[in-house]
N, C-alpha and C positions, 0 to 999 in steps of 0.2 A: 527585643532591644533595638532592632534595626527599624524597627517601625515606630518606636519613641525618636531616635536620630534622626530618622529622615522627614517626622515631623516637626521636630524642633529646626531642620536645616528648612523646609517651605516656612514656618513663621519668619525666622532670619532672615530669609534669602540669602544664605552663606553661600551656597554652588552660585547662585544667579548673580552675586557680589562681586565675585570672583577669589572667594576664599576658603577657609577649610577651619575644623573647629581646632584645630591647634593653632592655628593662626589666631582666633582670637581669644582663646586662652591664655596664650602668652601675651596677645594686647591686652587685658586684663589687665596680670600680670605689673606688666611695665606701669600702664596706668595710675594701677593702684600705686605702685614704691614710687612712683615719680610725683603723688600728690598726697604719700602719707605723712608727710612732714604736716599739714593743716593740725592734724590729732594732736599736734604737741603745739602746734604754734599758737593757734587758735585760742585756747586758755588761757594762752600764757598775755595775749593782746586782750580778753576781754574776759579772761576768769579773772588776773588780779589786782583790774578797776576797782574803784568804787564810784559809784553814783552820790549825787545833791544829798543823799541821807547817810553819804558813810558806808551801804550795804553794800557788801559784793552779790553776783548772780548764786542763785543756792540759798541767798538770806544770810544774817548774819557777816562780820567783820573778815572772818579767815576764810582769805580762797579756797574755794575747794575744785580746784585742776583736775582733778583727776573725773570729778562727775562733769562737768564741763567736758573734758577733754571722751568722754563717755556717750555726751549729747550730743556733740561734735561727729562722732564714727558714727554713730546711730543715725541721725537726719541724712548724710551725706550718704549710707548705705540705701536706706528705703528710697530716697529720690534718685538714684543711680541707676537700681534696679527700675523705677517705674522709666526711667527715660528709655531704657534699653528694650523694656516691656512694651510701651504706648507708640515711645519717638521710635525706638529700633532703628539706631542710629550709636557708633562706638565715642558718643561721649557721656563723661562722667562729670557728677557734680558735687561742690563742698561749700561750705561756709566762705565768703569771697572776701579776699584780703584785700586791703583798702577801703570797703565798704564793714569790715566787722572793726576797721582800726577807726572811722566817724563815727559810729556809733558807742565806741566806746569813750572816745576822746573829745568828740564834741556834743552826740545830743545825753549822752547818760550823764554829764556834767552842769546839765539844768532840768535834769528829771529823774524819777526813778530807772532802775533796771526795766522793771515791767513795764511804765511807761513807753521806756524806751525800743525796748521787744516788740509791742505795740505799736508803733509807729513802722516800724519793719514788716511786722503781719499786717497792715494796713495797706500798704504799699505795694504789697504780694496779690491781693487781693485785686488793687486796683489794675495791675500789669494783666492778672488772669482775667479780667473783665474787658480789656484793649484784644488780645489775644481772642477771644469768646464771639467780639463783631468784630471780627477779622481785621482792626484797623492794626496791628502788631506786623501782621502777614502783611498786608496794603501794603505798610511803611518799608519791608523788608525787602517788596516785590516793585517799589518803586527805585532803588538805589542802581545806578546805572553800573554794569555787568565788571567795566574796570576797574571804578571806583573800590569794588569788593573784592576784585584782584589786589589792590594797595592793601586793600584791610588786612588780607592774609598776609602779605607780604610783611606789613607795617609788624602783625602780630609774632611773627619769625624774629624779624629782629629783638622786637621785647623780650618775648621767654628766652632768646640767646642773651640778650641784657642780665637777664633774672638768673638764671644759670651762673655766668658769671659774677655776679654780684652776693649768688649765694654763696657761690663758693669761697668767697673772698679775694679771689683773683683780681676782679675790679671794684674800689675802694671808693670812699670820698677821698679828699685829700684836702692839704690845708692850703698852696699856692695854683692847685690847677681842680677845677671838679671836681674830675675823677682822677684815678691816679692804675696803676697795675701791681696786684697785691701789696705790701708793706713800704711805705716810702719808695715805691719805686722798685722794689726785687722782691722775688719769689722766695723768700728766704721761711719758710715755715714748714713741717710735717705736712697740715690739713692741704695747702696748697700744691702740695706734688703729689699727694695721692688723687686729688682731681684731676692734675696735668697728667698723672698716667693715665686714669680711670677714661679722660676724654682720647688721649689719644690711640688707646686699646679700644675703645667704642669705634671712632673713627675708624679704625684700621676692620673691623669687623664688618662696617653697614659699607665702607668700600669692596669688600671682597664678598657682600651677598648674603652673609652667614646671620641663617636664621635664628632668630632669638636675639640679635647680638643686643639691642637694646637692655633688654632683660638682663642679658648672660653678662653686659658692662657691669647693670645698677650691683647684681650680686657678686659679683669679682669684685668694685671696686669697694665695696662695702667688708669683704673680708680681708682689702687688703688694710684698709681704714681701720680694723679691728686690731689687726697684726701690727702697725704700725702707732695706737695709740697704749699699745700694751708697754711698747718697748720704749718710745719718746718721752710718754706721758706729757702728751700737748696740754690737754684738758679745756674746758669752754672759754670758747672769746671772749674777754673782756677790755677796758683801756689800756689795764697795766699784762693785759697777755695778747697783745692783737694777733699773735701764730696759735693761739688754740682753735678748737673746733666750732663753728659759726651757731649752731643750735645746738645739738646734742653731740654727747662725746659717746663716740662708737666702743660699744665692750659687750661684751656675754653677758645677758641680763642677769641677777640674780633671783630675779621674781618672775616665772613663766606666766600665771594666771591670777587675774584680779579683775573684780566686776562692780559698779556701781551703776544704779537704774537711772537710765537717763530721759525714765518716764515720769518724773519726780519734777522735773524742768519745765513740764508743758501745762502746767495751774500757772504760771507767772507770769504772764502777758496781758496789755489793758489796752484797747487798740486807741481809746478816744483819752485817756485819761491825762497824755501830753497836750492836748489842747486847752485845759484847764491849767496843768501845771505852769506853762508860759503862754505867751501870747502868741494866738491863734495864727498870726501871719508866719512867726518862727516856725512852730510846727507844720504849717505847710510847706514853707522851704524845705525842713527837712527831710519832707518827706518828698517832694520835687526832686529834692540831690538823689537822694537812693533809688528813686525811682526812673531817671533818667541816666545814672551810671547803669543800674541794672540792665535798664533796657537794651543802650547801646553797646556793655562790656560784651552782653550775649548776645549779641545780634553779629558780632565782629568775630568772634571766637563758633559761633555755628560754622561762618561764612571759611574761617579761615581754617581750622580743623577741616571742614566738608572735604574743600579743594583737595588738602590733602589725603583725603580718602577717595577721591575721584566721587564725591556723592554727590558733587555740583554740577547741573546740568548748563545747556547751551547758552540760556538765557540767565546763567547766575542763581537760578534757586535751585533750592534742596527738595528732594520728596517728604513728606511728612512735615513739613514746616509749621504746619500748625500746632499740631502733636509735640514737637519738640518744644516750641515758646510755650506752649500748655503749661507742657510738666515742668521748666524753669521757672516760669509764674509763681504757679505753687512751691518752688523752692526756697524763695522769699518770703511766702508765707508761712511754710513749714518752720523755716529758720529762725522766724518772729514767734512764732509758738512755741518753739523750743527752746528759744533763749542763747540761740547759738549765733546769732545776726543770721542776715539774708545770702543762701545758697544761693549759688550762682554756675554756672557751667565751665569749665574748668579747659583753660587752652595747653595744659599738661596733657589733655585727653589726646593730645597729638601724640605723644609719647607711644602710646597701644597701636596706634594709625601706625607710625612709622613701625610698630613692628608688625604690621600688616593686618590689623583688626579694621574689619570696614561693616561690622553688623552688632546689633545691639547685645546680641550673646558675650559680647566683650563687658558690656557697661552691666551687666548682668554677674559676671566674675568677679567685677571691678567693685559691685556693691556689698555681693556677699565677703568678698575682703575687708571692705568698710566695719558690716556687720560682725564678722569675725574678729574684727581689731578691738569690740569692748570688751570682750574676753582677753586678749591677750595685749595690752596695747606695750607692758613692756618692750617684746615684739618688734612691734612696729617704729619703735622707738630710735632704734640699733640702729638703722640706715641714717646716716649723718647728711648735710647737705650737699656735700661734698662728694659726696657716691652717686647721689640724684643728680646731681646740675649737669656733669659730659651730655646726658639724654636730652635735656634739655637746649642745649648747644646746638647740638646735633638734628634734631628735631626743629630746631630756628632754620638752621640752612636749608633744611630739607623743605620747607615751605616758603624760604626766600626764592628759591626756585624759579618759582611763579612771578618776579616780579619780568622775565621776557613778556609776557602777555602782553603788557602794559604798553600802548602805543606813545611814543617817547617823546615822538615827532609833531604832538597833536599838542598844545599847549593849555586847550581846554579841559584835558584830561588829565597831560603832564603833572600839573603846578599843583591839582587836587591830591592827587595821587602821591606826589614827593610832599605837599606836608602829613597827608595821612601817615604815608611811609614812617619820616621822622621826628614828628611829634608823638607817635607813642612810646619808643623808647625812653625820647628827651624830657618826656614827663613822667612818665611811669605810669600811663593811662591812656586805655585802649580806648577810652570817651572821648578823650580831649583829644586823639588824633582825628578820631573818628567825624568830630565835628569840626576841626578846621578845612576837614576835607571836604564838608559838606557844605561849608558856608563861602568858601573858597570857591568852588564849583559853582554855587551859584552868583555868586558875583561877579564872574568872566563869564558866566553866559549873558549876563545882564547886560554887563558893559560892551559886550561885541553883537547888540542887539538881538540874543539867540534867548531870551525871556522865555516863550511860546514853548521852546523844548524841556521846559524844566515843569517834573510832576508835580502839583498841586500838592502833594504829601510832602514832595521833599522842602517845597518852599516854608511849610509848618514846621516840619521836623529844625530845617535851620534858624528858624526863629525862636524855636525852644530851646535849642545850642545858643544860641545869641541872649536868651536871657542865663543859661545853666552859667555860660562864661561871667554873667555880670551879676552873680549871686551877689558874691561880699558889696560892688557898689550900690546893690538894691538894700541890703539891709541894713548899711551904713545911713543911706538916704531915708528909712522909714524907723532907726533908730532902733533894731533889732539884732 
């Protein structure tokens, strides 16, 4: 037994890391509860579309949630394990929100599902081929060292955005954006069992206490349990805004249920969008997903990394290749399955912060995935509201990072504070990503320092420069 351990700790580099297998056990752990809410969401954003024919994914008119929600744990488990396998590195990856809610809402509304899927496995493909002649890594290894300090930094703030926002603590509102819970007061069940849930998390990662991440999401989850027993909030809607934001926490009634989510992967047509509409549309399409993909994972490696200390002097990662690999394929896997395009998951902070810094993490974290189409009632139970303190929590813990940032330097300053703040403000870790980078070059331009800007990055921003001028290019070719 000690010679199986201490060969799986030299594949890891768990001792060489600086961690231990309960450490990453319980990042796992965290990982997994802080990104199983995808299992229910995910369905529920692209199981009960329909596409140009009427058909839901599965075929036929009535969603079927639950083999979706099946296809969902299943891709998200197998690419989690390979990343932890290949990248050996503690992040995890699922079906990517905002990129499975355009595929659902924009291109499956002028094509089929499989069509649609199709265009996503297309995509995948094309990423794993950038990635293959090293121009993915190039691009990666060209992004100057603070810039990618802002991205981690920029990414803290969002997942503390997403935290709160799932929780319902911060709202839209009707005379200001945003608003703080309900008109302005905390007046609901769901919302105080997070305000405890975050500030008993808090009190635990201030005082050291291991597992506390973990030991928050399942404390707050049974207090969520206990509390919707007694209140009965029940789920969010217009006319209940204090119920629970996704699912309402209780003791499942149904422990085990299974539906093949190998049933999914016959439904996919990679070229057959190009016929359905005009050739120029489908290349957009597949331009957007394939330029969110690129840079949501290239921002989320970077900013996860830091906080695992995986980032070396010069800004990259070890295994970098390895790790864009197997996200590549996670896009295409995702098109194959019908589940949209995986992507690498800046929850995977979550496992970090409880001290996971080797792929034995992303390895727990999958076979929980895989474990969840057995049981996903299960996974169900944890409300958002138990998950989002970690999240919070895990923001600051990688805002951190933003002292690195030379303040004083206005060539770096200005890049770095819209990266910073455009992705919260948008809700997109691209759209910071490249006003950072277009920003950056255009103060080097204008203070005559052109010469110091990579040949990659000046492409890269020109790709952001058309990604931003999508809607005016299609407007103008009448697409």
């Amino acid at each position: 037994m000690s010679d199986i351990r201490n060969s799986i700790d030299r594949f890891f580099a768990i001792t060489a890391r600086g961690s231990t297998f309960s450490r990453e056990v319980r990042g796992g752990l965290a990982t997994f509860f802080t990104m199983a809410y995808i299992v229910v969401l995910n369905p529920i954003i692209i199981g009960t579309g329909t596409d140009v024919t009427g058909q839901v994914i599965g075929d036929g008119t009535t969603p079927n949630v639950a083999l979706v929600a099946a296809g969902t744990a299943f891709v998200a488990g197998i690419l989690t394990i390979l990343m932890g396998i290949i990248g050996k590195v503690p992040f995890a990856m699922a079906a990517g929100l905002g990129l499975n809610a355009f595929v659902a809402f924009t291109i499956a509304k002028v094509m089929t599902w499989e069509e649609a899927m199709g265009l996503v496995f297309l995509e995948g493909v094309i990423i794993a081929i950038l990635v293959l002649t090293g121009l993915r890594t190039a691009v990666f290894h060209a992004i100057p060292a603070q810039l990618k300090t802002a991205i981690s930094v920029g990414i803290g703030l969002f997942i503390a955005l997403i935290g709160f926002v799932d929780a319902g603590f911060v709202r839209k509102a009707a005379g200001t954006p945003l608003e703080m819970g309900i008109a302005g007061s905390l007046t609901s069940w769901p919302i105080f069992v997070f305000i405890v849930g975050l500030l008993a998390t808090a009190m635990m990662v201030a005082r050291k206490v291991k597992g506390a991440i973990l030991i928050g999401i399942a404390g707050t989850t049974i207090l969520a349990i206990i509390v919707e027993a007694i209140a009965k909030a029940g789920v969010a809607s217009a006319k209940n805004p204090g119920g629970w934001q996704l699912n309402v926490p209780a003791v499942p009634d149904q422990i085990f249920g299974f539906h093949n989510p190998l049933t999914l992967f016959a439904e996919f047509d990679p070229f057959g969008g190009f016929v359905r509409v005009d050739v120029l549309l489908a290349a957009l399409f597949v331009f957007t997903l394939l330029i969110t993909d690129f840079f949501d994972t290239m921002g989320t490696i970077v900013g996860v990394g830091r906080q695992a200390n995986l980032v070396q002097e010069d800004g990259t990662l070890p295994r970098t290749k390895e790790i864009l690999l197997v996200d590549s394929l996670g896009a295409a896997a995702g098109g194959a399955g019908s589940v949209s395009s995986n992507t690498t998951y800046i929850e995977s902070a979550a496992g970090v912060g409880e001290g996971a810094r080797t792929g034995l993490a992303s390895v727990v974290t999958g076979l929980l995935f895989l474990v969840a189409i057995f049981f996903a009632p299960l996974v169900e139970i944890v409300p958002y509201e138990a998950a989002a303190p970690a999240l919070v929590l895990v923001g600051f813990l990688m805002m951190t990072a933003v002292r690195d940032i030379q303040w004083d330097d206005y060539e770096i300053a200005i890049p770095a504070f819209l990266t910073v703040v455009i992705m919260p403000f948008t809700y997109s870790i691209s759209n910071g990503i490249g006003a950072g980078f277009i920003s950056y070059v255009l103060i080097k331009v204008v203070r005559g320092k052109a010469g110091q800007i990579h040949p990659l990055l000046w492409g890269v921003s020109i790709l952001f420069v058309l990604y931003f001028a999508i809607g005016p290019i299609r407007a103008l070719f009448g697409v």
